[in-house]
N, C-alpha and C positions, 0 to 999 in steps of 0.2 A: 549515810555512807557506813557500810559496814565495816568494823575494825580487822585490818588484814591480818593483823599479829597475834590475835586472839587465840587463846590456846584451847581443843577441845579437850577433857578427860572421860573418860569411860573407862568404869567401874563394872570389869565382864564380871564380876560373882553375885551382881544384881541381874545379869541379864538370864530372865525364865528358862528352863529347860524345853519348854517347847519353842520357846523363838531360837534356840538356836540349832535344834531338830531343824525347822521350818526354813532357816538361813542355808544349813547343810545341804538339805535336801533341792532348795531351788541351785544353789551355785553346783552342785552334783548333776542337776539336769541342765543347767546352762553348757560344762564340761563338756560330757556328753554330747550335745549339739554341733557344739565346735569341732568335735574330733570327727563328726561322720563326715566333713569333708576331709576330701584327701589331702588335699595342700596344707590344712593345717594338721593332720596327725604328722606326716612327713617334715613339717617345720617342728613339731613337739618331738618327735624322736631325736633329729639332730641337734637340736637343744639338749635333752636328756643324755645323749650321750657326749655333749661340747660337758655338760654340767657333771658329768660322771669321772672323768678325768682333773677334775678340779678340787682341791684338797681343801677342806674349810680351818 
């Protein structure tokens, strides 16, 4: 049984500059995908704009 509490770390100034070109690039073309349907650009605008009015 795998221990649930187990903590991961990761150390991004070991991770390669192509894997994170290569990371970029795939979640930039997943994006992408998502947004060419309508319902979901029109669910990210009003998001974008709920999150634009909100002060960090």
């Amino acid at each position: 049984m795998a221990n649930e509490n187990a903590e991961i770390h990761i150390n991004y100034d070991e991770i390669p500059d192509f894997e994170i070109e290569h990371m970029c690039r795939t979640i930039s073309a997943a994006v992408h995908r998502l947004l060419q349907d309508p319902k979901n650009k029109e669910n990210f605008e009003q998001w974008r704009k709920a999150r634009a009015g909100v002060k960090t």
